[in-house]
ZAKE-283375 format. One line per 8 residues: number of its first residue (from 0); their letters; for each residue x, z, y of C-alpha. Coordinates in steps of 0.05 Angstrom, whole numbers, plus 5000, padded with zeros to 4 digits. Example, Ala and Ser with C-alpha at 12.3 -4.5 7.8 and 13.67 -1.06 7.14 Angstrom:
REM ZAKE-283375
0 = AS = 5246 5156 4910 ~ 5273 5143 4979
***
This chain:
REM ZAKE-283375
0 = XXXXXXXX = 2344 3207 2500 ~ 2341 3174 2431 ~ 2308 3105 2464 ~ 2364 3105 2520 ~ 2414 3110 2462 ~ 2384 3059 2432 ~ 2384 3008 2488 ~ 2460 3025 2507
8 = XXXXXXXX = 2491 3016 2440 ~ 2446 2987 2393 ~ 2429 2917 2436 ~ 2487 2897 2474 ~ 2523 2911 2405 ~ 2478 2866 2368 ~ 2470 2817 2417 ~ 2542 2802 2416
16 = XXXXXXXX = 2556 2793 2346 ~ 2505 2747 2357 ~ 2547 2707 2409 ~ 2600 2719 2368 ~ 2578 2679 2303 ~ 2553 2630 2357 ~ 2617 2611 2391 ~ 2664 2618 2327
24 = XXXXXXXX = 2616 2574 2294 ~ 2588 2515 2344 ~ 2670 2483 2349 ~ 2687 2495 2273 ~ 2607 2464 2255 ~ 2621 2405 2314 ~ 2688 2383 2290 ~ 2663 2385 2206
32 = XXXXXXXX = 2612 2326 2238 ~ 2674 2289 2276 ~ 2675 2322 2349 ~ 2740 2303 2391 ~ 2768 2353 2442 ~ 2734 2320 2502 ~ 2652 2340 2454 ~ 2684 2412 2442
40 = XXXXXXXX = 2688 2420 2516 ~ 2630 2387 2526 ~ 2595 2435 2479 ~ 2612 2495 2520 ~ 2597 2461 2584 ~ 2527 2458 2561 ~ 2515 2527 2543 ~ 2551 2554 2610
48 = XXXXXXXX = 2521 2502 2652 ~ 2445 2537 2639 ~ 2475 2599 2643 ~ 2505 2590 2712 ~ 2442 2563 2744 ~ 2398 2601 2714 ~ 2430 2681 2715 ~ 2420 2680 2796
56 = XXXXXXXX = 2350 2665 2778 ~ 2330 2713 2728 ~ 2371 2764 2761 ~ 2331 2763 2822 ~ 2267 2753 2777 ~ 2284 2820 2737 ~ 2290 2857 2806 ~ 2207 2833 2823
64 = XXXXXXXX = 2174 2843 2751 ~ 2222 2890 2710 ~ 2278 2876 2669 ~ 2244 2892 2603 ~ 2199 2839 2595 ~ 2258 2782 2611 ~ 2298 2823 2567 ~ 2247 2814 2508
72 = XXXXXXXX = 2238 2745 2520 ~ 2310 2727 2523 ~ 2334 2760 2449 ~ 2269 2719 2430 ~ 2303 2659 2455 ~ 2369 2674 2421 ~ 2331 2668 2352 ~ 2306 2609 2370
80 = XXXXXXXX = 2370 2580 2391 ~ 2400 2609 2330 ~ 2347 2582 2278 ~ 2356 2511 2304 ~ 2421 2503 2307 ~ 2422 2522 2232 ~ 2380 2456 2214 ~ 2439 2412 2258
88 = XXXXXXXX = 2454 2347 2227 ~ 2483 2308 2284 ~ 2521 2324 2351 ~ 2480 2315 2397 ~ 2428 2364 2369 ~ 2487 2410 2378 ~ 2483 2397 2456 ~ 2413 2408 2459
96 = XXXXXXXX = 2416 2481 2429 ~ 2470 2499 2461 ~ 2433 2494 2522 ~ 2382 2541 2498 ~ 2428 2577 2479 ~ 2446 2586 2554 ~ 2374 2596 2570 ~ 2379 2657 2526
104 = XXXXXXXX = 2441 2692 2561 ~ 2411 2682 2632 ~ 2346 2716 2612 ~ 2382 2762 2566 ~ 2447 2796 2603 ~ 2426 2811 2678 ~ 2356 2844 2647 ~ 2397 2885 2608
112 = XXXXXXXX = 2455 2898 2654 ~ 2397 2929 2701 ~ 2362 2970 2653 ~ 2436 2997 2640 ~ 2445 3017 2718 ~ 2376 3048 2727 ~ 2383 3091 2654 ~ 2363 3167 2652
120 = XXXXXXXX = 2422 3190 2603 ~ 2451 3240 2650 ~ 2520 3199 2663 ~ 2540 3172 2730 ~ 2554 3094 2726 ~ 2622 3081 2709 ~ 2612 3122 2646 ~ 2548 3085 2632
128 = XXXXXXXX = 2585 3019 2646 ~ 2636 3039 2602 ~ 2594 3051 2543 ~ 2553 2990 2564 ~ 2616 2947 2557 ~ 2641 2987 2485 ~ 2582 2963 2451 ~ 2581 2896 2470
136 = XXXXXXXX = 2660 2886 2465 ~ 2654 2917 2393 ~ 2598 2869 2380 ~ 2639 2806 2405 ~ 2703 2834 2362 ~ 2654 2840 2303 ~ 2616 2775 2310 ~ 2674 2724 2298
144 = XXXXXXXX = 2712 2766 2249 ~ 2654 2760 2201 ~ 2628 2692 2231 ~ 2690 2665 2213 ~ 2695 2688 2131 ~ 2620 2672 2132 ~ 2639 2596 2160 ~ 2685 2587 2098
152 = XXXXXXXX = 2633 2611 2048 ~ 2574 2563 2088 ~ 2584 2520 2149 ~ 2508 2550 2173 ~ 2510 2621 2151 ~ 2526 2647 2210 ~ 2471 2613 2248 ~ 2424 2633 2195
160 = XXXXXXXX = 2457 2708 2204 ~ 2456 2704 2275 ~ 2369 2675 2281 ~ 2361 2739 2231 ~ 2390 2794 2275 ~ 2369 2764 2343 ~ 2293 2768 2306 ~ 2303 2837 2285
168 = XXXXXXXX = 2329 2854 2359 ~ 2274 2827 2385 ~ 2218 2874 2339 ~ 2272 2937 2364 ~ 2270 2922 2441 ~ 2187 2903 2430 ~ 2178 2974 2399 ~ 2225 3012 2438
176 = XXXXXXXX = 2216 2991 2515 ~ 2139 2972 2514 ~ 2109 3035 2478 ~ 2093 3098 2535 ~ 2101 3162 2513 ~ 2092 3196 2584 ~ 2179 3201 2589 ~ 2213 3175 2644
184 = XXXXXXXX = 2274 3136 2620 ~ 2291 3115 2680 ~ 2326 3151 2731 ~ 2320 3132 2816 ~ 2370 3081 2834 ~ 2377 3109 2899 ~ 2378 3186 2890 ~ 2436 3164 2840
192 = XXXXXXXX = 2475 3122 2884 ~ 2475 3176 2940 ~ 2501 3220 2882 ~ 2553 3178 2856 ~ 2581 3156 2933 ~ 2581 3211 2985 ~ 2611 3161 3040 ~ 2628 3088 3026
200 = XXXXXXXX = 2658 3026 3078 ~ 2600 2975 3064 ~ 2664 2928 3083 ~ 2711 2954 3036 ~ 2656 2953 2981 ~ 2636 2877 2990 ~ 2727 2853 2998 ~ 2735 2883 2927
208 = XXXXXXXX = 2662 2853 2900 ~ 2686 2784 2915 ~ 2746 2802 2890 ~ 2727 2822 2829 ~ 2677 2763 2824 ~ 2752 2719 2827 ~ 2784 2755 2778 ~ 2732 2752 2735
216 = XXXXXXXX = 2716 2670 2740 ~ 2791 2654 2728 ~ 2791 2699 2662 ~ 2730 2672 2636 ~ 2755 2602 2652 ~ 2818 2624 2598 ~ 2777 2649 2555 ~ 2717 2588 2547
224 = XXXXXXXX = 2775 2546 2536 ~ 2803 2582 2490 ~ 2741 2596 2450 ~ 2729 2513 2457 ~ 2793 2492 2445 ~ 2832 2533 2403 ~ 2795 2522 2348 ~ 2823 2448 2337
232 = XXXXXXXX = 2897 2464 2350 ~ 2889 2521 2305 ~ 2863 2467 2250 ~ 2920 2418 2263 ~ 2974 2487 2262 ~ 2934 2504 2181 ~ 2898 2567 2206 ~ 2840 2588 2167
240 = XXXXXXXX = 2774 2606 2196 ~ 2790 2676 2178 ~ 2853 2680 2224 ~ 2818 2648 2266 ~ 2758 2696 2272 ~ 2800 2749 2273 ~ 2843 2720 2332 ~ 2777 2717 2369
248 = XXXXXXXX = 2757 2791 2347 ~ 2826 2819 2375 ~ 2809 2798 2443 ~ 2739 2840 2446 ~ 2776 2886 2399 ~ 2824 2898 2468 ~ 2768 2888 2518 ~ 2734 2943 2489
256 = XXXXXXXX = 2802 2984 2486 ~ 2806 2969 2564 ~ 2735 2992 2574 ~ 2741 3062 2546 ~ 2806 3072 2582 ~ 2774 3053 2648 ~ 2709 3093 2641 ~ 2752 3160 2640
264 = XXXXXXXX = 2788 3156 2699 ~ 2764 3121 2777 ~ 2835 3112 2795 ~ 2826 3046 2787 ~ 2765 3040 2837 ~ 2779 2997 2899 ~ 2850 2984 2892 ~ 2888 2925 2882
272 = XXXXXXXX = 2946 2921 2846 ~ 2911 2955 2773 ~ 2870 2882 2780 ~ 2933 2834 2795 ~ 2974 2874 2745 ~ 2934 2865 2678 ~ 2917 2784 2707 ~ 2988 2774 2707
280 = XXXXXXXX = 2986 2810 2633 ~ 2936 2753 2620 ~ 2978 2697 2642 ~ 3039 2714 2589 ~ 2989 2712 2534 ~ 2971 2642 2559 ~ 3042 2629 2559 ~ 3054 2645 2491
288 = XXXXXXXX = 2990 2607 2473 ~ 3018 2557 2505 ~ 3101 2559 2469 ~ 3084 2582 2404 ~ 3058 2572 2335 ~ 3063 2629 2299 ~ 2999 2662 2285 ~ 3035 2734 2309
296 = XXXXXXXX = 3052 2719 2368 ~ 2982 2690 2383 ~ 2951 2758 2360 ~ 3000 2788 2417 ~ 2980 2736 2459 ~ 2909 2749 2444 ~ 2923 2809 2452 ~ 2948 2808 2529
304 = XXXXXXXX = 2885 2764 2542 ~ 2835 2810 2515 ~ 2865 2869 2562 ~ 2870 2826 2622 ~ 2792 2805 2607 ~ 2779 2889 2597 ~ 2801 2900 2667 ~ 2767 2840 2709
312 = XXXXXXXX = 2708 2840 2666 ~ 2695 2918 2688 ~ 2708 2911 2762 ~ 2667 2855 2761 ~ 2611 2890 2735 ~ 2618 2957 2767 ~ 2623 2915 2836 ~ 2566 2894 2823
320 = XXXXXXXX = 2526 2952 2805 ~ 2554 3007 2849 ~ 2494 2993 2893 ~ 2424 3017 2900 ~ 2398 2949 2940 ~ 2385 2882 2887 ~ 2416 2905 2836 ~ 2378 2847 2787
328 = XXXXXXXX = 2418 2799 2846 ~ 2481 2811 2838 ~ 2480 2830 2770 ~ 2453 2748 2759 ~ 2519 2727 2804 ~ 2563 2770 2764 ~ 2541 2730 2703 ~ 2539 2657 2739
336 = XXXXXXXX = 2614 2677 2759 ~ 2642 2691 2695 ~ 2597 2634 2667 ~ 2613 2580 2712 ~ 2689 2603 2687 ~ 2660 2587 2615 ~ 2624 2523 2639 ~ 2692 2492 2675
344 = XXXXXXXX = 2742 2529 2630 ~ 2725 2478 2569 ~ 2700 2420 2610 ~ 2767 2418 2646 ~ 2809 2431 2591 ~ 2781 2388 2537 ~ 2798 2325 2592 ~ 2871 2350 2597
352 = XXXXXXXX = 2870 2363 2515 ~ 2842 2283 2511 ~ 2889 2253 2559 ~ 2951 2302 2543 ~ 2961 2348 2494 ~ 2918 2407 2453 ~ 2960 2453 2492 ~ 2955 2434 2567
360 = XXXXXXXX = 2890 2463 2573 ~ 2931 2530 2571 ~ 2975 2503 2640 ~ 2908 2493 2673 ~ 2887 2566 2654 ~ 2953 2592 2676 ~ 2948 2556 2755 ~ 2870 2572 2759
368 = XXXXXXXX = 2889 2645 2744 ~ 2953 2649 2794 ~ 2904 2612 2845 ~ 2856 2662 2839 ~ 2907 2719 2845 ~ 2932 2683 2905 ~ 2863 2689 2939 ~ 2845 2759 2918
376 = XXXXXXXX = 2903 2779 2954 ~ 2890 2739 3013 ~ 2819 2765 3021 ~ 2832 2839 3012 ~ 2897 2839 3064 ~ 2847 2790 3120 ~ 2792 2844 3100 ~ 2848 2894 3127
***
């Protein structure tokens, strides 16, 4: 049980404040070597563009040779990524890491998300997707709080932070999964699923995947831009790195709240309205992004975002992995979804922050998010 412990806390934890001194860093490190709005969306457009094209890949790839080893070699590309961007001197070495960077995730987060949905820890899924999401949320809370008071101290601590503890992730995950000791950590994927759904409409089952898969692209389309773009009004408004990290850290800090809330109850499972409530949750905080400068209202806005991510974040995954059949599959599409949010989020709002303002980007977020809430309904009540 120890080693299953190990992979459900210990890596997607790590892995995250990873991420997390990643993305507080790259727009804070861009704009100290003269980056504009239009090259801070630009910079996450990279990253998520890899990601996108690549997760559907992998994903299928992990279901064919095992997770494990594409697990391995991803964290193993996340130090890389992470050592070179600490030797950066220009922007457009920026661009070229970031895409790595990318690279990493694809190989990295559908491995794992697998290994997670196949683990012998004597939990049905939606508690093991719960815990799953804790450690990862906690990581991504933790990861630009410190990123952020590491930034001030040295523009490439955090790069040289986040290269160590990718290395060290990668040793773990080398001695953990490829050793035998005769134990099956693994439990049958299909003797589980019959378990954990009696009777299920296949129908029903696919509406609320896509659904979820909707929700999902239009909060990770707030959130990239956010992540992109926030960081330069929040240097023309005076805020410190530190506020700014721990703006970023409230956001997982409420994901993760969301997660454990959801793992202990399956009210929530296949119904609507929990999903359009907590969006619409999401679309005030972008509202008071979007009216105010006052750093407390944007940790309440933050706040409302980080819930409304908890919720379609979850479904998304669950969705995904309530199934016995290609699990590695759809697992990849749940993370080209919520990446291609984080490839068009930035990209689209850095061109309305260059030919508008630094806070039209939030507008965008706002109809994407209504658009998307629009369709969900639409498809569940044709589904009907």
């Amino acid at each position: 049980m120890r080693r299953e412990k190990f992979i459900l806390y210990t890596v997607p934890f790590s892995m995250d404040v990873v991420i997390g001194l990643i993305t507080i860093s790259i727009p804070l490190f861009a704009i100290n070597l003269g980056a504009n709005p239009l090259i801070l969306g630009g910079l996450g457009f990279t990253g998520s563009l890899l990601y996108v094209l690549l997760s559907p890949l992998f994903g299928r790839l992990s279901d064919h040779i095992g997770c494990k080893y594409l697990l391995f070699l991803g964290c193993l590309a996340y130090f890389s990524s992470s050592l070179a961007l600490s030797f950066s001197s220009k922007v457009y070495q920026l661009f070229i890491f970031m895409a790595f960077v990318g690279i990493s995730g694809a190989m990295f987060w559908p491995s794992l998300e697998v290994l997670v949905a196949q683990m012998k820890t004597g939990d049905f899924l939606p508690k093991r997707i719960s815990l799953f999401n804790i450690s990862w949320c906690m990581g991504a809370a933790v990861g630009p709080l410190i990123g952020g008071m590491i930034f001030q101290v040295g523009a490439r601590f955090p790069f040289y932070l986040a290269s160590l503890l990718s290395l060290l992730m990668s040793l773990l995950i080398a001695g953990e999964l490829f050793k035998d000791k005769g134990e099956k950590i693994f439990d049958d994927p299909e003797e589980n699923f019959l378990k954990e759904n009696p009777s299920r409409s296949q129908e029903k089952t696919s509406s609320y995947l896509y659904v979820a898969w909707m929700a999902n692209f239009a909060n990770y389309f707030s959130v990239g831009t956010l992540r992109y773009l926030f960081p330069k009004l929040s240097v023309r408004l005076g805020i410190q790195p530190s506020i700014l990290g721990i703006l970023f850290g409230i956001i997982a800090l409420f994901q993760t709240l969301t997660f454990y809330l959801l793992g202990k109850t399956i009210r929530w499972h296949y119904k609507l309205m929990p999903l359009i409530f907590l969006q619409l949750l999401g679309i005030l905080g972008l509202l008071l992004v979007f009216f105010t400068s006052c750093s407390l209202i944007f940790l309440l806005a933050f706040m409302f975002i980080g819930i409304a991510g908890g919720m379609t974040y979850f479904s998304s995954i669950f969705y995904s992995l309530n199934d016995c059949k290609n699990r590695g599959a759809k697992s990849g599409i749940h993370e080209a979804v919520l990446g291609s949010g984080a490839l068009f989020g930035p990209l689209a709002g850095g061109v309305f922050a260059q030919a508008y303002s630094l806070r039209t980007p939030y507008l965008l977020a706002i109809f994407v998010t209504s658009a998307a809430i629009i369709g969900e309904v639409l498809l569940v009540e044709r589904r009907k």
